[in-house]
Each structure stands twice: as C-alpha cells, then as structure tokens.
Backbone as JSON Lines, residues from 0, in Angstrom:
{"i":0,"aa":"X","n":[26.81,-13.27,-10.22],"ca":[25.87,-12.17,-10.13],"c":[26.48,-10.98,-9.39]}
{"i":1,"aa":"X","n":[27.12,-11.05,-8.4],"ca":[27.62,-10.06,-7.89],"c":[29.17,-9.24,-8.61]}
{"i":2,"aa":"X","n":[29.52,-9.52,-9.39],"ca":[30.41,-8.65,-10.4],"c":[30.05,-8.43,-11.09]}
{"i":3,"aa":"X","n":[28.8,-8.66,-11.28],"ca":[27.93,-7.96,-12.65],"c":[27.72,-6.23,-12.57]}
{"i":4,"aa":"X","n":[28.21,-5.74,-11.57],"ca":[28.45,-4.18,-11.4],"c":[29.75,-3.7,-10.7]}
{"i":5,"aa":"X","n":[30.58,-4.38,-10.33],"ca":[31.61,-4.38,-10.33],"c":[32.76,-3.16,-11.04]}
{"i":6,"aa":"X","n":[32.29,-2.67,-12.36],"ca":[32.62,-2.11,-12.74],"c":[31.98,-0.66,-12.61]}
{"i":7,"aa":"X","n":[30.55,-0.6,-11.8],"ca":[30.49,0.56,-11.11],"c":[30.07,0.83,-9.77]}
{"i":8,"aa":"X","n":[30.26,0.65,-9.5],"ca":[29.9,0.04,-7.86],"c":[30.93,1.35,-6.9]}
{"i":9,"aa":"X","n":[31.77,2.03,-7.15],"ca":[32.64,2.79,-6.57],"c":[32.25,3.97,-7.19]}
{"i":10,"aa":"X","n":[32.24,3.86,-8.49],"ca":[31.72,5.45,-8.88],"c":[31.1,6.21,-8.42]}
{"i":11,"aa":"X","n":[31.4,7.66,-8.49],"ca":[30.71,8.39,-8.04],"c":[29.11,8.81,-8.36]}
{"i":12,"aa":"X","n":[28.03,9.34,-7.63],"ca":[26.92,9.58,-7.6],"c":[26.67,10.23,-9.11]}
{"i":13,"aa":"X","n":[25.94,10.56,-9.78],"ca":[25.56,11.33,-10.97],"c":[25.07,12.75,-10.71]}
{"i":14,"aa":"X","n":[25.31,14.11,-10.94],"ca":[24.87,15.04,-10.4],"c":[24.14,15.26,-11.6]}
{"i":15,"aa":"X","n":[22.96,16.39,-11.88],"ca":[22.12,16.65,-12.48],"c":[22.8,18.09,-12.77]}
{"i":16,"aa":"X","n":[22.5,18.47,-14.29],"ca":[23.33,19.53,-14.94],"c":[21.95,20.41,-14.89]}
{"i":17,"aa":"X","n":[20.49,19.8,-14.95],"ca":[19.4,20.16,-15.43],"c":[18.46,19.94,-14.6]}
{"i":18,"aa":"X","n":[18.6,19.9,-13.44],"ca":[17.65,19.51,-12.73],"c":[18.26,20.07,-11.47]}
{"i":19,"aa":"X","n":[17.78,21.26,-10.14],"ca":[18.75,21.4,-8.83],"c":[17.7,20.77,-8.0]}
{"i":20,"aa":"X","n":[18.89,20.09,-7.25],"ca":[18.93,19.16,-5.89],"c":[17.0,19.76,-5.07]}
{"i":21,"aa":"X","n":[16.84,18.43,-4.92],"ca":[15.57,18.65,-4.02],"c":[15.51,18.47,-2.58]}
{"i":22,"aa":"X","n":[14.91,19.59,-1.47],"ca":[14.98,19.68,-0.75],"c":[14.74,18.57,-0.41]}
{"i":23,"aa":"X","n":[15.35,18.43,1.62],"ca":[14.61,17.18,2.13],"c":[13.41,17.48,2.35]}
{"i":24,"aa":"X","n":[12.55,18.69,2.61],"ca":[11.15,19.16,3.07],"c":[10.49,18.4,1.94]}
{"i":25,"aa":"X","n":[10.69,18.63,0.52],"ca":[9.97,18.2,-0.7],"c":[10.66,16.95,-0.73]}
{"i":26,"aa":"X","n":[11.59,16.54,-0.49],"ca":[11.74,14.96,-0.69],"c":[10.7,14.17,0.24]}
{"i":27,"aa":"X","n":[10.71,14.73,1.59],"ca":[9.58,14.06,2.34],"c":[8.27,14.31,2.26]}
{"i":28,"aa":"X","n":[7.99,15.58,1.72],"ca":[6.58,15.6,1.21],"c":[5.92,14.78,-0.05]}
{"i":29,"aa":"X","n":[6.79,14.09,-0.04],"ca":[6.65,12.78,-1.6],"c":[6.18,11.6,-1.09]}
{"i":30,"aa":"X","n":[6.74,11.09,0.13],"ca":[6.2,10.57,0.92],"c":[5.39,10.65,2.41]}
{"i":31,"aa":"X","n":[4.81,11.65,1.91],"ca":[4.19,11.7,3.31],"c":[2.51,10.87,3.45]}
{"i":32,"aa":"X","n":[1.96,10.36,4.06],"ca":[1.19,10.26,3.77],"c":[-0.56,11.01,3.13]}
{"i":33,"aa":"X","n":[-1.45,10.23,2.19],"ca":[-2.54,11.42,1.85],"c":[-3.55,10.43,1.99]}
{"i":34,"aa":"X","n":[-4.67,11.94,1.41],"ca":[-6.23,11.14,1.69],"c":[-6.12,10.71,0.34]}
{"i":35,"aa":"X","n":[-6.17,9.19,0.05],"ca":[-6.73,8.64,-1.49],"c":[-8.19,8.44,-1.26]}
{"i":36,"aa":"X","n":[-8.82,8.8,0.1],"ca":[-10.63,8.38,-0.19],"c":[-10.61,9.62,1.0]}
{"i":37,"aa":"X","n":[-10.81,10.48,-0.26],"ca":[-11.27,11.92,0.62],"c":[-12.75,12.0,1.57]}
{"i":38,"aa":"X","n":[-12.86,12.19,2.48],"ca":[-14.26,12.25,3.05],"c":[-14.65,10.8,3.38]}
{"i":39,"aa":"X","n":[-13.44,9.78,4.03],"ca":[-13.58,8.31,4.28],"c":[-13.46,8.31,5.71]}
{"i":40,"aa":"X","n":[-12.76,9.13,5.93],"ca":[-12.61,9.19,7.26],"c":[-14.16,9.53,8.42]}
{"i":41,"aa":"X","n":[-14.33,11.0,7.32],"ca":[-15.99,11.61,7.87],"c":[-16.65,10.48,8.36]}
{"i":42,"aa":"X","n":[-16.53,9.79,6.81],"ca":[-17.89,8.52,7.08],"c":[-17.61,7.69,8.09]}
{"i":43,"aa":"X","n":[-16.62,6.98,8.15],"ca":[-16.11,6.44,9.96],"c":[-16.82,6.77,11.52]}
{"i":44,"aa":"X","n":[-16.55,8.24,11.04],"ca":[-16.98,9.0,12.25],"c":[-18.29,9.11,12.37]}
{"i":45,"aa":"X","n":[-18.74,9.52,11.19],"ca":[-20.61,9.27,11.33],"c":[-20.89,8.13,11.6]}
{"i":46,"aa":"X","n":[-20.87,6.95,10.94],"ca":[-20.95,5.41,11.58],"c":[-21.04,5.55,12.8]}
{"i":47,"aa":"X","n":[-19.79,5.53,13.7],"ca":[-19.26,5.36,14.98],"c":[-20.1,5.92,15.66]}
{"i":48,"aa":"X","n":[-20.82,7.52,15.45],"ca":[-21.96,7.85,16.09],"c":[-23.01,7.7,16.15]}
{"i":49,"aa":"X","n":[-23.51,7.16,14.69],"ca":[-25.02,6.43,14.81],"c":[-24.88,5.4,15.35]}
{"i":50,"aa":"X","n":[-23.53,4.77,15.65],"ca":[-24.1,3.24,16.39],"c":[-23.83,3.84,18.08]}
{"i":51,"aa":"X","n":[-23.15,4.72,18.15],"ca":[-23.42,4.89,19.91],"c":[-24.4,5.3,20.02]}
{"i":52,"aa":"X","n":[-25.0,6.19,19.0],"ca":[-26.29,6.69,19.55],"c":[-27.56,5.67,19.89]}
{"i":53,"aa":"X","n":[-27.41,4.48,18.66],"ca":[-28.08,3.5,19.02],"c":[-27.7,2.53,19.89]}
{"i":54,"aa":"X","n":[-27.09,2.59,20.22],"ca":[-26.73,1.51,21.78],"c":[-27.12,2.45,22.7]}
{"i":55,"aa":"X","n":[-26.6,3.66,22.75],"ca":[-27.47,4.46,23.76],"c":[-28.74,4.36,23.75]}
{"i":56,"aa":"X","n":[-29.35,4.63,23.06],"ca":[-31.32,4.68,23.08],"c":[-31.72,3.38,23.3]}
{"i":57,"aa":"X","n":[-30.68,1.95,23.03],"ca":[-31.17,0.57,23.26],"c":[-30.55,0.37,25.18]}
{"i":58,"aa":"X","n":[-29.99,1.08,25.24],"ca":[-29.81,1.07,26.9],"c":[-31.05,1.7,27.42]}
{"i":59,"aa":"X","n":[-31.1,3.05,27.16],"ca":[-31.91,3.59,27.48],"c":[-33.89,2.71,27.92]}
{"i":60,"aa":"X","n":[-33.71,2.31,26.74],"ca":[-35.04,1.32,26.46],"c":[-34.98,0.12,28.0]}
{"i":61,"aa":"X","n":[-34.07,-0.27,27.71],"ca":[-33.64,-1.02,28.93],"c":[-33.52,-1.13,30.43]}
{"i":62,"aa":"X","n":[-33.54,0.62,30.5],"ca":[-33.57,0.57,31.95],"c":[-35.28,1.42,32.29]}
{"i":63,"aa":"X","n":[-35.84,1.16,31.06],"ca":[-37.64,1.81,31.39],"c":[-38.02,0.65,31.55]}
C-alpha cells in the first residue's frame, strides 16, 4: 500500500493556470465558524431569563 504513490509523492504541487491563489483571510473565512440555526442563540437567552425570572418570583414567594 504504501508505493502505491510512490511514483508521485515528490512531485511538485499543481499550480492553477485558471484559477489565482486564495487568500489566507478567504481561506479562513471557509472555515470559520456560522449561525446554521439563526436566531438559536436568541432563544437560549430568552429561556435562561424566563427561568431566572421564575426562580426569582418563586424566591420571592418564599420569603412572604
């Protein structure tokens, strides 16, 4: 398995006749991370506050 490229394995890189070199800015903006659940986050945050708000008002209750 391993001489199965053997015969290119040293060669040089392939340059593109038709295509110019891509920045690293745009190479890393390919991977950068994104929102795939736009407005998922929002909802997190609303959650997170209706339940403090309700532990708050259930404290609250608690010390009347």
């Amino acid at each position: 398995m391993s001489d199965q490229y053997e015969d290119i394995i040293d060669l040089p890189r392939p340059v593109s006749t038709k295509h110019p070199r891509m920045s690293m800015e745009d190479r890393a903006a390919q991977f950068a991370p994104f929102a795939a659940l736009t407005g998922h986050g929002d909802a997190i945050r609303e959650t997170a506050r209706e339940v403090a708000e309700r532990e708050e008002q259930g404290y609250e209750k608690q010390k009347a």
